[in-house]
C-alpha positions in Angstrom: -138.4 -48.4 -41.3 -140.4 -50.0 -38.4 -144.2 -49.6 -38.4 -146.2 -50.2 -35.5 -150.1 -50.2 -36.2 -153.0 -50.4 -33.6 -156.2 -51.0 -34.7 -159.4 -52.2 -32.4 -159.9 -55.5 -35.4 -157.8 -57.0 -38.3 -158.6 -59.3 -40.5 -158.4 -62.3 -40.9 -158.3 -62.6 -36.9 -161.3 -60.2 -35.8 -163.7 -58.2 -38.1 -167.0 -56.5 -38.2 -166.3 -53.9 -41.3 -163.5 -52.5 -43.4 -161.5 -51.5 -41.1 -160.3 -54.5 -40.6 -159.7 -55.3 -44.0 -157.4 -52.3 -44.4 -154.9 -53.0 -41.9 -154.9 -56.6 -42.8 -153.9 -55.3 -46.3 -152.2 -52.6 -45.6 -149.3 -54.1 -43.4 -149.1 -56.8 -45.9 -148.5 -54.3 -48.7 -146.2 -52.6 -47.0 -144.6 -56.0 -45.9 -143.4 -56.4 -49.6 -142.3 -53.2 -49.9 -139.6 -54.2 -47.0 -141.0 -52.4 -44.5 -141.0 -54.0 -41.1 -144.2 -54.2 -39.6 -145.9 -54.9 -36.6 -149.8 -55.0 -35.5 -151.4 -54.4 -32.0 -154.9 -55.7 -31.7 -157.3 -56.8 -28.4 -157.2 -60.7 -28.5 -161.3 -61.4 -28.1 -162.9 -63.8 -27.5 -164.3 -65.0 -31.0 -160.2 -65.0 -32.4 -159.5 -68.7 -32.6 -156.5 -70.4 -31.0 -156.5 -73.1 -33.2 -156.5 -71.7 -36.4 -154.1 -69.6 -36.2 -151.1 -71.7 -34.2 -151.5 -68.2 -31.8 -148.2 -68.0 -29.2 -147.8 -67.4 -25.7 -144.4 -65.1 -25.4 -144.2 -65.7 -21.7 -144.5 -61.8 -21.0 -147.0 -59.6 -19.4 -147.7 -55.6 -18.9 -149.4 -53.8 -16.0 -151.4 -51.2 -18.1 -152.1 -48.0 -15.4 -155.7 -47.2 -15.3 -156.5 -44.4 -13.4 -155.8 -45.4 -9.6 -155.1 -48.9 -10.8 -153.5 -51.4 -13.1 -154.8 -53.8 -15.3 -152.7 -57.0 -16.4 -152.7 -58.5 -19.5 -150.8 -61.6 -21.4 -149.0 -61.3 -25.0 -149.4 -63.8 -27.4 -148.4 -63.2 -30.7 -148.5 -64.5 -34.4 -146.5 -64.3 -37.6 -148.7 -63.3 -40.9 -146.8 -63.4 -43.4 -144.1 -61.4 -42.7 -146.2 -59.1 -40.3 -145.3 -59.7 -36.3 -149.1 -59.6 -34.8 -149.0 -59.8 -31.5 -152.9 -59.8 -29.3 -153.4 -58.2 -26.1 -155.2 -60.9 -23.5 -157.1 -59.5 -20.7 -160.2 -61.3 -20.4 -162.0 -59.1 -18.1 -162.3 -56.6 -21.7 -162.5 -59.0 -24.8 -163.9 -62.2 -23.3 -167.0 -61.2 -24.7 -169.4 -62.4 -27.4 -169.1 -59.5 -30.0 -166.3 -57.0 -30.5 -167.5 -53.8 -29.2 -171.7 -54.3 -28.1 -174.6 -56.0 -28.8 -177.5 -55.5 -31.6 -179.2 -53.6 -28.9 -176.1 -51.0 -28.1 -172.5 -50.4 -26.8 -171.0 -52.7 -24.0 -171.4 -49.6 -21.3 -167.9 -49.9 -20.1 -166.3 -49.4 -23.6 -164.7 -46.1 -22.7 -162.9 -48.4 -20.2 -162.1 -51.4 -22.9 -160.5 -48.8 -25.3 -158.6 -46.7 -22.7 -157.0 -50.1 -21.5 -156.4 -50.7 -24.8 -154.5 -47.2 -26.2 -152.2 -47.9 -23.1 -151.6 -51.5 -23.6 -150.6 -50.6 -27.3 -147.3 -48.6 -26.2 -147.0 -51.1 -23.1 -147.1 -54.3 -25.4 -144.3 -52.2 -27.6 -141.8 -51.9 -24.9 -142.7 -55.8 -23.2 -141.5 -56.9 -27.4 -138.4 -54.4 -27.3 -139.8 -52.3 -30.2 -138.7 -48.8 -31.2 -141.1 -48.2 -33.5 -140.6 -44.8 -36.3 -144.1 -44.5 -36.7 -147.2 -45.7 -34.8 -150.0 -46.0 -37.4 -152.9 -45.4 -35.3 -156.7 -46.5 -36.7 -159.9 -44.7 -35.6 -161.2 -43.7 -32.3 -160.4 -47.1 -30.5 -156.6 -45.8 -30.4 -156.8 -42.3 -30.5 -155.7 -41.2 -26.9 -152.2 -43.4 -28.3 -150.7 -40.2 -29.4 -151.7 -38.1 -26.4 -150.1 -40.6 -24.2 -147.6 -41.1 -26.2 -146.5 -37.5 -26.1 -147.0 -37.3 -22.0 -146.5 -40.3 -20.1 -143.6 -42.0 -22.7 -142.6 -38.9 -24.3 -138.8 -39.6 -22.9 -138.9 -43.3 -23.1 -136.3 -44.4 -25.2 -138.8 -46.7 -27.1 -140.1 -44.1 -28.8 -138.0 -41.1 -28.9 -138.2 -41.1 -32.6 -141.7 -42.5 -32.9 -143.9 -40.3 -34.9 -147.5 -40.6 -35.6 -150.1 -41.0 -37.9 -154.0 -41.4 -37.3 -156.4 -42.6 -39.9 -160.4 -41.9 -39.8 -162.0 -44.5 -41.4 -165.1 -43.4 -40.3 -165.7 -39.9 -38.6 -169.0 -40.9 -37.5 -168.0 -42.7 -35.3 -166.0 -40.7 -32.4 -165.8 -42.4 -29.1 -167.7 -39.9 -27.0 -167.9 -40.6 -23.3 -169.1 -38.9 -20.4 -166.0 -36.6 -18.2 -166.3 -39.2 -15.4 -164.2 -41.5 -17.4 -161.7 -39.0 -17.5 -159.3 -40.1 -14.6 -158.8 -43.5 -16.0 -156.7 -42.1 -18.8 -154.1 -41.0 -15.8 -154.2 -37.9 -17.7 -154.1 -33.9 -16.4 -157.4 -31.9 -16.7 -155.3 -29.2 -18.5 -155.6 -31.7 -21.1 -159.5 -31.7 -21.0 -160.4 -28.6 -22.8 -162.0 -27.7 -26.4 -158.2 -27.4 -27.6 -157.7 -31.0 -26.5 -159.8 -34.2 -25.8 -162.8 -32.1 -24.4 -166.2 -32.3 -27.0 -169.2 -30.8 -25.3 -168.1 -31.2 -21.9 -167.4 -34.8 -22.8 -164.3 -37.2 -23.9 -163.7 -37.4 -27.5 -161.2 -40.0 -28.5 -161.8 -39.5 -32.1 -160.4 -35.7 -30.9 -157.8 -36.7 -29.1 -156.5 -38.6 -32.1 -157.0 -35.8 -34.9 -155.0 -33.0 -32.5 -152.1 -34.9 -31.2 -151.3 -37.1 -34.1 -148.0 -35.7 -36.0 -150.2 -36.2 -39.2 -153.8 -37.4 -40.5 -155.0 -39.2 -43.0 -158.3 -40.3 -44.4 -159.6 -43.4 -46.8 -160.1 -41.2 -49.8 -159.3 -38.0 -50.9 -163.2 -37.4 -51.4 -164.2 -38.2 -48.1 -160.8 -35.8 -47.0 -162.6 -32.6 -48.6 -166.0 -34.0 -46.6 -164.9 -34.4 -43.6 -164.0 -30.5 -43.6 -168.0 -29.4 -44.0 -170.4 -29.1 -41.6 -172.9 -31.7 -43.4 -169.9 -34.3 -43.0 -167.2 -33.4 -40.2 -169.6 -34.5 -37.4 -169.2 -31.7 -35.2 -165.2 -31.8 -36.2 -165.1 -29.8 -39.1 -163.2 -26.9 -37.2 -160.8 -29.6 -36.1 -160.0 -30.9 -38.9 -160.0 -27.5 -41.4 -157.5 -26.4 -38.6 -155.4 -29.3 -39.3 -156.0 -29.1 -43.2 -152.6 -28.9 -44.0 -151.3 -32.1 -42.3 -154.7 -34.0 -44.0 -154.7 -36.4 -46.7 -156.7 -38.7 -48.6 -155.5 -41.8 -49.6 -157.8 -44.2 -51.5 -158.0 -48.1 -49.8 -157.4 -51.3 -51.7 -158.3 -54.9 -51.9 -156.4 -57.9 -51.0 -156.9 -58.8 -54.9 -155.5 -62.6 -53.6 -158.3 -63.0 -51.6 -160.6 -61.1 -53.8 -160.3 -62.9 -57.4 -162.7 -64.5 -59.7 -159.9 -66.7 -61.3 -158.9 -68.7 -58.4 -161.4 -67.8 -56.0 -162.1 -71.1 -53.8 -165.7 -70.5 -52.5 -167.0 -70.4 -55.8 -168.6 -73.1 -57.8 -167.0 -72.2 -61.2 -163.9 -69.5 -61.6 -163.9 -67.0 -64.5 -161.9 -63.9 -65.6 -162.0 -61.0 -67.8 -161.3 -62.6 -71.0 -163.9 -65.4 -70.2 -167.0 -64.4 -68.4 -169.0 -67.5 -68.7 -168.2 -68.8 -65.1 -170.0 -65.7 -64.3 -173.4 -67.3 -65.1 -172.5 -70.4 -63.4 -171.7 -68.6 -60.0 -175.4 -66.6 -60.4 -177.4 -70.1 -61.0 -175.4 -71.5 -58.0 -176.4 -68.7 -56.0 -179.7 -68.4 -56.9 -179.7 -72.4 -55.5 -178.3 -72.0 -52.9 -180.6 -69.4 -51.6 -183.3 -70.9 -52.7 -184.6 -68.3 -55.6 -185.9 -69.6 -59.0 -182.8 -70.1 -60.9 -183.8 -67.5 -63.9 -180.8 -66.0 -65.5 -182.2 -63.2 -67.5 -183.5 -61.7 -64.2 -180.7 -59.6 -62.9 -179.7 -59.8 -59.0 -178.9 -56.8 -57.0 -177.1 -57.2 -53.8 -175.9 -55.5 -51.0 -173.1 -56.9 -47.9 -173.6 -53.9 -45.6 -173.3 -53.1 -41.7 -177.6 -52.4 -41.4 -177.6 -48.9 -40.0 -178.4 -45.6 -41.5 -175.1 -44.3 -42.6 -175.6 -47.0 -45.2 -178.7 -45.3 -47.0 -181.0 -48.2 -46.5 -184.0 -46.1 -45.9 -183.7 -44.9 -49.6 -183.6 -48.4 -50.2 -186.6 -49.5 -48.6 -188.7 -46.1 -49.9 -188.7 -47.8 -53.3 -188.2 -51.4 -52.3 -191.5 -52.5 -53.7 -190.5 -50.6 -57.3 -187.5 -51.9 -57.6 -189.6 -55.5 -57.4 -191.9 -54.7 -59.7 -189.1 -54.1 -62.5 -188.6 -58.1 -62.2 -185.5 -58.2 -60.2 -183.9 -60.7 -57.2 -182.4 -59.1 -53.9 -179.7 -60.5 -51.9 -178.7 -58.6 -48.3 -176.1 -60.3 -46.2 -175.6 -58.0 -43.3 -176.4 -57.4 -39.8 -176.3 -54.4 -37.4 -179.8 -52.2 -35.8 -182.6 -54.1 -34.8 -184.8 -52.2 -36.9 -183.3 -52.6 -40.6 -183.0 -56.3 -39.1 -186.4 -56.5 -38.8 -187.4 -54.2 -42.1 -185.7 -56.5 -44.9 -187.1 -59.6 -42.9 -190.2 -58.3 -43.7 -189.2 -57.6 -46.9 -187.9 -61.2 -47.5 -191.7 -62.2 -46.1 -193.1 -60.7 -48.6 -191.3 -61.2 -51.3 -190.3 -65.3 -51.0 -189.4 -65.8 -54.5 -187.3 -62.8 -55.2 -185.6 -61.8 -52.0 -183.3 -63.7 -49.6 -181.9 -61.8 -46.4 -179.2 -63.2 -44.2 -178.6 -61.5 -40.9 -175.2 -62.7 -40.2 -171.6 -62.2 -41.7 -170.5 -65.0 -43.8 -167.1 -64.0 -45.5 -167.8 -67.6 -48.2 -171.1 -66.3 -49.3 -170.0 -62.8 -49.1 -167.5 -63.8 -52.0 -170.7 -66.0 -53.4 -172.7 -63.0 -53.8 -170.2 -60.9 -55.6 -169.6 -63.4 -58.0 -173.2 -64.2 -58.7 -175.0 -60.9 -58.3 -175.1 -58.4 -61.3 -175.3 -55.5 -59.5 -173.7 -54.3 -56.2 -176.2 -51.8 -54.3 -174.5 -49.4 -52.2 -176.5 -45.7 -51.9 -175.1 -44.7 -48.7 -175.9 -41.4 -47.1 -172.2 -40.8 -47.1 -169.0 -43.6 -47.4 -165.5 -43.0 -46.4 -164.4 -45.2 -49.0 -166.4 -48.3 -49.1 -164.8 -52.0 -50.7 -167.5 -53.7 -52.1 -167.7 -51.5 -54.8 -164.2 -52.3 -55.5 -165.0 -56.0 -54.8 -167.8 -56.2 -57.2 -166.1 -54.2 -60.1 -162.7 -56.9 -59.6 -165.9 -59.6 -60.2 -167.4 -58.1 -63.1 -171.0 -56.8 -60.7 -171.6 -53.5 -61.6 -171.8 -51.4 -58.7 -174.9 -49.0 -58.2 -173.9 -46.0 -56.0 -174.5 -42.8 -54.5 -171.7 -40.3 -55.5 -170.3 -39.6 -52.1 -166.6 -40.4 -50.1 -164.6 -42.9 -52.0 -167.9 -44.7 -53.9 -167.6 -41.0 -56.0 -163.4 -41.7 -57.0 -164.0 -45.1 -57.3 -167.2 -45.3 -59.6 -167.4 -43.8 -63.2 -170.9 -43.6 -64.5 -171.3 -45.5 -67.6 -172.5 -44.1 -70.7 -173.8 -46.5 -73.5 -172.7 -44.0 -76.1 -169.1 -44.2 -75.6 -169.2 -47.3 -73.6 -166.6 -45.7 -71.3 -167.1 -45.9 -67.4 -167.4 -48.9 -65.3 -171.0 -48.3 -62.8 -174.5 -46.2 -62.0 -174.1 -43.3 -59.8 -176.6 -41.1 -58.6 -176.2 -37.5 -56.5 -178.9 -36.2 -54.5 -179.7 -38.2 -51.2 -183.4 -39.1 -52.2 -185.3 -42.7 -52.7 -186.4 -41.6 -56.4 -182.8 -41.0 -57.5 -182.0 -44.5 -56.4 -184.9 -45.4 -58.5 -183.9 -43.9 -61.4 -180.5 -45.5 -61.5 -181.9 -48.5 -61.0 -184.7 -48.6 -63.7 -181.6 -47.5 -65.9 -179.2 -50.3 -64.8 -182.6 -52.7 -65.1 -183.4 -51.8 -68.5 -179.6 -51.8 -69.6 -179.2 -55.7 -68.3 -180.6 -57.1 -71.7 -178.1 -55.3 -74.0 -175.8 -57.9 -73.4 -172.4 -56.3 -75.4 -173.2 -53.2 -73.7 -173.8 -54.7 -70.4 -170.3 -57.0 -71.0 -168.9 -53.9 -71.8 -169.2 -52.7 -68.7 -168.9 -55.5 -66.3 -165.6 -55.9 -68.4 -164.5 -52.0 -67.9 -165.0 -52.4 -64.1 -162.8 -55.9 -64.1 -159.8 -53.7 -65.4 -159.5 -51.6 -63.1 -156.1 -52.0 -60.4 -157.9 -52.0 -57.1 -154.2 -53.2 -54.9 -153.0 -51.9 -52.3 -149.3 -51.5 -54.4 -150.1 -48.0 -55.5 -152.2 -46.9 -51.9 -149.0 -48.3 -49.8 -146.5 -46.9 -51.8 -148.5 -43.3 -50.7 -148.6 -44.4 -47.1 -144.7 -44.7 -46.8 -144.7 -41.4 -48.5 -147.0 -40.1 -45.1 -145.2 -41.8 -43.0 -141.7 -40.2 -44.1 -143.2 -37.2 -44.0 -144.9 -37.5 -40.2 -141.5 -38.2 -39.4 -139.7 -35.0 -40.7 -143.0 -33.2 -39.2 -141.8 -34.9 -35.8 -138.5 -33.8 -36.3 -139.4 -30.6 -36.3 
């Protein structure tokens, strides 16, 4: 079977959150089940040439866009297994950041992403592929399967190409205004509320969930969500309508990347059968960002995108509680202006208990997991979320609200049986976040209870074997469903 995927970012080329992360580990998974797979991503600005020994294949496409055509180069890459090749038009992705700035989107994204849906099918005919499925990620590539069922639907590339689209996040849709309508080369008949038509405005998120063969979504939680009004977004009828060709598939880790006992960035590995590199990797932390280096004082941390899906609000409600119950904060994150500026008031503050780093630093990312005790994550709601899968693989307990995939993936802990592996907490409000926090606080000091725990987390098979075996199952499936 040959998969093609087309995501907007993959790791370990270009990132900003987890979707990049799953189609870097995805196609690797799927890689050593023997399935061929190839990956279509923008080649920006930030991707380094260097690093990665990137190729020039010689070939370009002229991508139609509306009235005219946009050319681009092909370079490609071989990860592992997995043929990457990068789309090269500079006049889209020779930019500083991936898709805007901390004060908004670039304005001509609509444009960018258009190019980019095209360029995906273009870039598969320039490399000769005949792809049986094209795995399609979020709204950057959802008008992939309405072209591909118009413009290409009797190119011989892909007269057996099915499709699948994956939401990793339905809050985030693609919406632009009608005017950029013509550059899609597409007819109006299209344009309606049975097609790419939301509000009198382009949806590519839409586009995506109604002409894609099948769906899929990063947790089988967050697949029952995604159907209500509170969570669908304004697509609930969408995606009820399609209810029978939806599923939820919980993501992995790349648990090579992502493993105490040979993890390279830290100053000291451990496992689960010896946890005392543990309390090596916390001092070292605490050094490094220069916090008092006090072991019995527990850490809590969060790595998050700072906006408000994330459930920082809640977070700063009680902030000044949660530092009066004699705990150290760690943030590493970046995203709105206005959390920015919120925890770097809060690191102000509080200079010898909090450190905030506005960037993205995937070393101290892997720092912080290993040397925080607790992994803070109440988001408002979470598709599926890693970190909390990071932090149990590294013995942090997470802390989280019981929403999307944080609710499969976390089993509240109960000192009685000493079964579970994490704090969770229901009700979107600042005092149930409290609560669980006093409880995970006051819980710290048991230490065979607390190892207990850290150790029942650390157990746990967070791979991508199980999640890709279930993909291949879909995408056998979207290809009966294309079949007819």
């Amino acid at each position: 079977m040959q998969i093609l995927m087309a995501a907007s970012e993959v790791y370990p080329y270009a990132k900003t959150g987890g979707l990049a992360d799953v189609v870097g580990s995805l196609s690797q998974a799927l890689n050593r089940l023997g399935v061929r797979v190839a990956v279509v991503l923008p080649y920006y600005k930030s991707i380094e040439r260097s690093r990665f020994e990137l190729k020039q294949t010689g070939l370009r496409i002229s991508v139609p866009l509306g009235s005219h055509h946009e050319t681009a180069e092909i370079w490609s890459h071989d990860l592992r297994g997995v043929s990457v090749f990068l789309v090269k038009c500079d006049r889209y992705f020779d930019r500083e950041n991936l898709y805007g700035t901390p004060e908004g989107d670039y304005p001509d994204n609509a444009e960018r992403f258009i190019f980019f849906s095209r360029a995906v099918l273009e870039t598969a005919r320039a490399v000769h592929l005949r792809p049986d499925l094209i795995h399609c990620h979020d709204w950057h590539t959802g008008l992939v399967p309405i072209l591909l069922s118009t413009f290409y639907r009797a190119d011989a590339h892909f007269e057996s190409s099915a499709t699948l689209f994956t939401i990793h996040n339905l809050g985030y849709q693609g919406i632009f205004w009608h005017y950029d309508w013509p550059l899609t080369g597409l007819p109006w008949s299209l344009f309606t509320d049975q097609g790419a038509e939301f509000f009198g405005k382009i949806n590519c998120m839409k586009a995506g969930l109604v002409f894609s063969d099948l769906l899929n979504t990063v947790s089988p939680r967050y697949a029952r969500e995604i159907q209500t009004p509170e969570f669908g977004f304004g697509l609930d009828g969408v995606l009820r309508a399609r209810s029978g060709s939806l599923f939820g598939i919980l993501n992995g880790i790349d648990v090579e990347e992502w493993d105490p006992s040979k993890d390279p960035h830290l100053p000291r590995t451990y496992g689960f059968s010896d946890l005392s590199g543990k309390g090596a990797c916390k001092e070292g932390l605490q050094k490094e960002l220069g916090l008092p280096v006090e072991g019995e004082t527990p850490i809590l941390s969060s790595i998050t995108r700072l906006t408000a899906q994330k459930g920082l609000d809640l977070l700063l409600a009680v902030f000044d509680e949660i530092m009066a119950l004699g705990t150290q904060f760690v943030l590493l994150g970046s995203g709105d202006k206005e959390y920015e500026d919120r925890f770097k008031k809060v690191a102000e503050k509080y200079p010898l208990q909090v450190h905030v780093r506005i960037s993205y630093d995937n070393r101290l990312a892997h720092r912080i997991e290993a040397g925080s005790d607790v992994f803070i994550m109440p988001s408002r709601y979470e598709p599926c979320g890693l970190n909390q899968m990071m932090s149990l693989r590294y013995g942090t307990v997470p802390l989280v609200r019981a929403t999307g995939g944080l609710d499969d993936s976390v089993r509240s802990f109960s000192p009685q049986s000493g079964k579970g592996n994490g704090f969770k907490f229901k009700p979107y409000e600042a005092t149930a976040l409290l609560t669980k926090t006093r409880q995970a606080v006051e819980l710290y000091p048991k230490r065979p209870q607390w190892h207990r725990l850290m150790q029942n987390g650390m157990l746990g098979d967070y791979s991508w074997d199980v999640s890709a075996k279930k993909y291949l199952g879909i995408y056998r499936l979207a290809q009966k469903t294309r079949q007819g």
